[in-house]
FIKOLZA-1660 file (N, C-alpha, C; in steps of 0.1 Angstrom, whole numbers, plus 5000, padded with zeros to 4 digits):
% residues 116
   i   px   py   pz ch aa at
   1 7986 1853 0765  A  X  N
   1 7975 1845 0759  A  X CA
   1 7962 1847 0768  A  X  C
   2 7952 1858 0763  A  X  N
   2 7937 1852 0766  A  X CA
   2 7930 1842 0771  A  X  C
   3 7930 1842 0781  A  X  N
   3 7919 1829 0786  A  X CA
   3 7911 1827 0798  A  X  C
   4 7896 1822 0792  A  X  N
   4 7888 1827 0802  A  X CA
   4 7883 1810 0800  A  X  C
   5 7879 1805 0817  A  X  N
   5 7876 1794 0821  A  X CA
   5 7862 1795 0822  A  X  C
   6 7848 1791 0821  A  X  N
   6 7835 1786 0828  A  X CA
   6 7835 1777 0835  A  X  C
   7 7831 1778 0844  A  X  N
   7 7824 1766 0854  A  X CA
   7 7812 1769 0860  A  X  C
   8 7804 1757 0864  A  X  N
   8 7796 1760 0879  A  X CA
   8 7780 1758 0870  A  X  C
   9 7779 1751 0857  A  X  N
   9 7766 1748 0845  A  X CA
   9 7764 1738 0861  A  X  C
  10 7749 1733 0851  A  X  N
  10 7744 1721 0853  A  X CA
  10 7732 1718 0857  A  X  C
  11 7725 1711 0861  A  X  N
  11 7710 1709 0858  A  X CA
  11 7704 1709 0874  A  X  C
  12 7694 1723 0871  A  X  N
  12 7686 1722 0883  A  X CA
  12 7674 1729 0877  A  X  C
  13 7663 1725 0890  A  X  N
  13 7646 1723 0886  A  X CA
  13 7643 1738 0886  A  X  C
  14 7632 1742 0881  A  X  N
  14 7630 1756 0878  A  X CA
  14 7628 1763 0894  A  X  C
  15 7632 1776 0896  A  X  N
  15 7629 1786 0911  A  X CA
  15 7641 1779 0915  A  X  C
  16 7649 1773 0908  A  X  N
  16 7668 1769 0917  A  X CA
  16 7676 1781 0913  A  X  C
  17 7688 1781 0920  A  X  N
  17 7699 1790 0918  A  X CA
  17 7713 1780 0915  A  X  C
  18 7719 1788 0905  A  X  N
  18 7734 1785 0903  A  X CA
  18 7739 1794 0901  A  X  C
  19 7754 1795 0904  A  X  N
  19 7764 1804 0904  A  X CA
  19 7777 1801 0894  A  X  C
  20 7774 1806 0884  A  X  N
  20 7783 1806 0873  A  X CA
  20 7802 1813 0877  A  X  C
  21 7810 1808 0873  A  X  N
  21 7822 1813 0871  A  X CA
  21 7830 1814 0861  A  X  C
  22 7837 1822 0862  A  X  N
  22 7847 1823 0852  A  X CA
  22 7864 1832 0853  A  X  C
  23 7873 1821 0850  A  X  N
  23 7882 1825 0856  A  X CA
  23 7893 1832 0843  A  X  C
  24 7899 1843 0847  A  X  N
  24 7903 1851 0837  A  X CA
  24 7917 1850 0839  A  X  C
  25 7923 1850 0827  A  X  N
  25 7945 1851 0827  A  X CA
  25 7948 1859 0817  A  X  C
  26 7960 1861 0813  A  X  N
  26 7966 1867 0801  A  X CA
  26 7963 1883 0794  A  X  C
  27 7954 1889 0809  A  X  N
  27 7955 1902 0804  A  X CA
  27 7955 1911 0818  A  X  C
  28 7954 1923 0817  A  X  N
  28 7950 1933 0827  A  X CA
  28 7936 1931 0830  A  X  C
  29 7929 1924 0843  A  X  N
  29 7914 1924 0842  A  X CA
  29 7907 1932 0843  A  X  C
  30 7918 1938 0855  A  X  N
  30 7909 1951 0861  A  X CA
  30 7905 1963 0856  A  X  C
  31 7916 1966 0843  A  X  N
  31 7911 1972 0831  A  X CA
  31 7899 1975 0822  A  X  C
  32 7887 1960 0822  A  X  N
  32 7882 1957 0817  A  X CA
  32 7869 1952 0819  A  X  C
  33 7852 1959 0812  A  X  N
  33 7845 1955 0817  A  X CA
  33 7848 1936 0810  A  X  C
  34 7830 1932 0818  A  X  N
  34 7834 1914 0816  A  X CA
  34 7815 1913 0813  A  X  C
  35 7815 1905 0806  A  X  N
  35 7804 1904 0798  A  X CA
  35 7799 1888 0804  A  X  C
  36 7784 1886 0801  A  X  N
  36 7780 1871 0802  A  X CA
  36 7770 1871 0790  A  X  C
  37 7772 1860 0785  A  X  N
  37 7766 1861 0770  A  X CA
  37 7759 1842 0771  A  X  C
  38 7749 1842 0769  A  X  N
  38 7746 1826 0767  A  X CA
  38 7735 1824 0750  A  X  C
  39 7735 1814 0748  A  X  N
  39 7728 1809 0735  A  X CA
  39 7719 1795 0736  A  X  C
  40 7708 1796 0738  A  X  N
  40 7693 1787 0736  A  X CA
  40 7698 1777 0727  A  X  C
  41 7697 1769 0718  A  X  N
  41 7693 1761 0709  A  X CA
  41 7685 1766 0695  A  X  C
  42 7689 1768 0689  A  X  N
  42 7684 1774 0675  A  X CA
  42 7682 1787 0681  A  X  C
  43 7689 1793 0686  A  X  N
  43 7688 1810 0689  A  X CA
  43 7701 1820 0686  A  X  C
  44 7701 1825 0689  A  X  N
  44 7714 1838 0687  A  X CA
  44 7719 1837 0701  A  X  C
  45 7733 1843 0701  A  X  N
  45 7735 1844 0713  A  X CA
  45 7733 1857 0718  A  X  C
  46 7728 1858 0733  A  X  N
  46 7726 1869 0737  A  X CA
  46 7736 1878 0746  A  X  C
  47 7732 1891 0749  A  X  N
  47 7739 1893 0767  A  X CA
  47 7730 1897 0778  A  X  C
  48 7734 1888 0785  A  X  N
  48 7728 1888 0798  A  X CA
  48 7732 1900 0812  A  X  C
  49 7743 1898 0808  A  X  N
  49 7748 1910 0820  A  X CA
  49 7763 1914 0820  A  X  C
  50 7764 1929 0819  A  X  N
  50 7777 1935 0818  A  X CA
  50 7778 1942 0835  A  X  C
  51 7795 1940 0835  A  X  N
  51 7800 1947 0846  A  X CA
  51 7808 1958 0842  A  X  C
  52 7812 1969 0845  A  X  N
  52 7822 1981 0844  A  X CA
  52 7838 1973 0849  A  X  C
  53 7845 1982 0842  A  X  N
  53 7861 1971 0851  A  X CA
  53 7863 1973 0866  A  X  C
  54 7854 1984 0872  A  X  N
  54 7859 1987 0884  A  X CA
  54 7848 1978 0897  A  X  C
  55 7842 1975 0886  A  X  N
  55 7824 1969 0891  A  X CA
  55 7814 1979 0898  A  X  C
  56 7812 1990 0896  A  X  N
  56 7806 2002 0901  A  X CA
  56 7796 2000 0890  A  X  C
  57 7794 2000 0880  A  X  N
  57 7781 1994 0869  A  X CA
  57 7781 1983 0860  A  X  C
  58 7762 1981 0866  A  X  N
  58 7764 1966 0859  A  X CA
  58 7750 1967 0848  A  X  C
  59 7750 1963 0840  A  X  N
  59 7741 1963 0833  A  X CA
  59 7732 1950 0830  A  X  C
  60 7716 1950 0825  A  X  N
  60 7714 1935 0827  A  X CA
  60 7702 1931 0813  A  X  C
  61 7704 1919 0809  A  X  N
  61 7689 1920 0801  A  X CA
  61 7677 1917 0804  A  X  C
  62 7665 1923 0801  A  X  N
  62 7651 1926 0811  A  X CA
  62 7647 1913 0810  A  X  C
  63 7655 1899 0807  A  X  N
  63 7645 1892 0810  A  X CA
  63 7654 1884 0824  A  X  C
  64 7665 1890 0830  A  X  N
  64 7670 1883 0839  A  X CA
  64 7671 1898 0851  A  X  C
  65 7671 1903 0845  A  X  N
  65 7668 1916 0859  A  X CA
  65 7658 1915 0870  A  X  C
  66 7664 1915 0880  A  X  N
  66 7659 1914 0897  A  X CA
  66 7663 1896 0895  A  X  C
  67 7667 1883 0890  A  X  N
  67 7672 1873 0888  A  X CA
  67 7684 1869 0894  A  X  C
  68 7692 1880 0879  A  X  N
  68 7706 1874 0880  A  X CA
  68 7715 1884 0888  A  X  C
  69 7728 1881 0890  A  X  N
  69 7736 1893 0896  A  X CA
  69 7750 1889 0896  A  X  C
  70 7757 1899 0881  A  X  N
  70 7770 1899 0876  A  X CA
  70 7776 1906 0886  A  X  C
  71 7789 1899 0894  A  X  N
  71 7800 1909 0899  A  X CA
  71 7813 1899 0897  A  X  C
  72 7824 1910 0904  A  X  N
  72 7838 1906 0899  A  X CA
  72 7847 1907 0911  A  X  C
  73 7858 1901 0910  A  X  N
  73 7869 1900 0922  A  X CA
  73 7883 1902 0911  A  X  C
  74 7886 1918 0913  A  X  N
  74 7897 1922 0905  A  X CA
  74 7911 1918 0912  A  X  C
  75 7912 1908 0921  A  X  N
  75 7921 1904 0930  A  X CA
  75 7922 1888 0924  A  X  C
  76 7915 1883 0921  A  X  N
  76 7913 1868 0915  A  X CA
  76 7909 1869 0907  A  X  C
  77 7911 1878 0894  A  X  N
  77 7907 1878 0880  A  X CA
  77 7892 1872 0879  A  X  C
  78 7884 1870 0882  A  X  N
  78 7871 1858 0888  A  X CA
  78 7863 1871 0882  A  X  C
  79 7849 1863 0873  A  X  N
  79 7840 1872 0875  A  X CA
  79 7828 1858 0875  A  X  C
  80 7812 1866 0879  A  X  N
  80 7806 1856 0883  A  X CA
  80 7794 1857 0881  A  X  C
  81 7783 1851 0880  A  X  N
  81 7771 1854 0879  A  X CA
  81 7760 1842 0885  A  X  C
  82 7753 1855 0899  A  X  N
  82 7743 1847 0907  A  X CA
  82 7731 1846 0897  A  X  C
  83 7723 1830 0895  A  X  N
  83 7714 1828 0891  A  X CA
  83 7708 1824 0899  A  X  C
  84 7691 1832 0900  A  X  N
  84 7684 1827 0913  A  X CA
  84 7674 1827 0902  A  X  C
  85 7659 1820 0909  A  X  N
  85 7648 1819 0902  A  X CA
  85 7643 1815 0887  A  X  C
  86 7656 1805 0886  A  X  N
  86 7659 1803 0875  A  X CA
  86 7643 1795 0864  A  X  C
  87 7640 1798 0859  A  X  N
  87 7633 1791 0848  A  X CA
  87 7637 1788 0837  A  X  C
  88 7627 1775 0830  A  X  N
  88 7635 1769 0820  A  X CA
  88 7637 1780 0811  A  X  C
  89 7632 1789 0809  A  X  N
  89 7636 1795 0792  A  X CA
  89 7649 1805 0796  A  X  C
  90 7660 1802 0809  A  X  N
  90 7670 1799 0811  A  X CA
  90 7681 1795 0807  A  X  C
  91 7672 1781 0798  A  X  N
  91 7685 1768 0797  A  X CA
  91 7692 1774 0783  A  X  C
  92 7704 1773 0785  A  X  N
  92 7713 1777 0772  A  X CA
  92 7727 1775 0780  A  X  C
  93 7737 1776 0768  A  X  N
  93 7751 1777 0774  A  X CA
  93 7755 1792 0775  A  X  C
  94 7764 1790 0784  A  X  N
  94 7766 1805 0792  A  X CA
  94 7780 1808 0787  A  X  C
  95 7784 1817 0783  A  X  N
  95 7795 1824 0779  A  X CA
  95 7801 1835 0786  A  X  C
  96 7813 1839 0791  A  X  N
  96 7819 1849 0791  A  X CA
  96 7829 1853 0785  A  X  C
  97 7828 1872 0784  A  X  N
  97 7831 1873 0775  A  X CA
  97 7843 1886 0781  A  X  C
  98 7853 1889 0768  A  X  N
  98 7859 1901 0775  A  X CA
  98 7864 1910 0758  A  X  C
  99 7857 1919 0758  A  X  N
  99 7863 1927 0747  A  X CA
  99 7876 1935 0751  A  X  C
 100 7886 1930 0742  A  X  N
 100 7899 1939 0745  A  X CA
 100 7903 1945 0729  A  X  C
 101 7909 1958 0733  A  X  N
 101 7911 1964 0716  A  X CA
 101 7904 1956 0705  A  X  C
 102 7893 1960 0703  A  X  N
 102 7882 1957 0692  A  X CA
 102 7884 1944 0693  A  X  C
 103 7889 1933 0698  A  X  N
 103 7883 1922 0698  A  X CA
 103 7881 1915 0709  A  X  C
 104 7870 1900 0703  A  X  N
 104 7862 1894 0711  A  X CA
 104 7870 1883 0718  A  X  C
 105 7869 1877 0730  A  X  N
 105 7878 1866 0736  A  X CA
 105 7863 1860 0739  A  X  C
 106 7864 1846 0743  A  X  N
 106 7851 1839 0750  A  X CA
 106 7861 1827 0755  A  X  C
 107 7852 1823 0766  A  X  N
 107 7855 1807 0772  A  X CA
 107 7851 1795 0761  A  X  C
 108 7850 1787 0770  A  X  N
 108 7844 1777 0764  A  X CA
 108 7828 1772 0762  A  X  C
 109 7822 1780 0773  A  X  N
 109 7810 1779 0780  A  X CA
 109 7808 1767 0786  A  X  C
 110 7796 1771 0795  A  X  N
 110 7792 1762 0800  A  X CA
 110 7772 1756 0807  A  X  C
 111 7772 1747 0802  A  X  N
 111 7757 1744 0799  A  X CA
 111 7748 1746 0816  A  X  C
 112 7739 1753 0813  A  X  N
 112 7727 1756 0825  A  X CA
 112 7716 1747 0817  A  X  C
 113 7711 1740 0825  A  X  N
 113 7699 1731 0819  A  X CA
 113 7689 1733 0832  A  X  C
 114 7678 1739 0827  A  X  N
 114 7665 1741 0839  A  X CA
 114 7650 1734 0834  A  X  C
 115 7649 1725 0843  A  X  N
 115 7639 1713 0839  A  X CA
 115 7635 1708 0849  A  X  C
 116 7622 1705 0853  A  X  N
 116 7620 1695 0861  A  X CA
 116 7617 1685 0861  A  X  C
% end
């Protein structure tokens, strides 16, 4: 059984950092890249940053590049994402994600709120 944990949301003032987690079971991880996907409020959800399964490439979206920084620990199933300089148009819930054989798995997410 699939399952991916979030942790590590929560509310800090804009130019703060959080460090997202997400803890991974029920498959081969190392296999597999690991996606972070979050969603605004009356928005779509997006992706924010992909890892390769071996973590040798990461990929990012231009509005969190030089920001954020997706990596993984294929030893602790763990994958993670550094948020630094965070600003409000930030705040959404944060999702990971793992495509396995054409389908989608996600956590539960978890809320980043940036406000001051």
């Amino acid at each position: 059984q699939v399952q991916l944990v979030e942790s590590g949301g929560g509310l800090v003032q804009p130019g703060g950092s959080l460090r997202l987690s997400c803890a991974v079971s029920g498959f081969t991880f190392s296999r597999y890249a690991m996606t972070w996907y979050r969603q605004a409020p009356g928005k779509e959800r997006e992706l924010v940053a992909r890892i390769s399964s071996g973590g040798g490439s990461r990929n990012y979206a231009v509005s969190v590049k030089g920001r954020f920084t997706i990596s993984r620990d294929n030893v602790k199933n763990m994958v993670y994402l550094q948020m630094n300089s965070l600003k409000v148009e930030d705040t959404a819930v944060y999702y990971c994600n793992a495509a396995i054989s054409g389908l989608n798995y996600w956590g539960q997410g978890t809320q980043v709120t940036v406000s001051s």
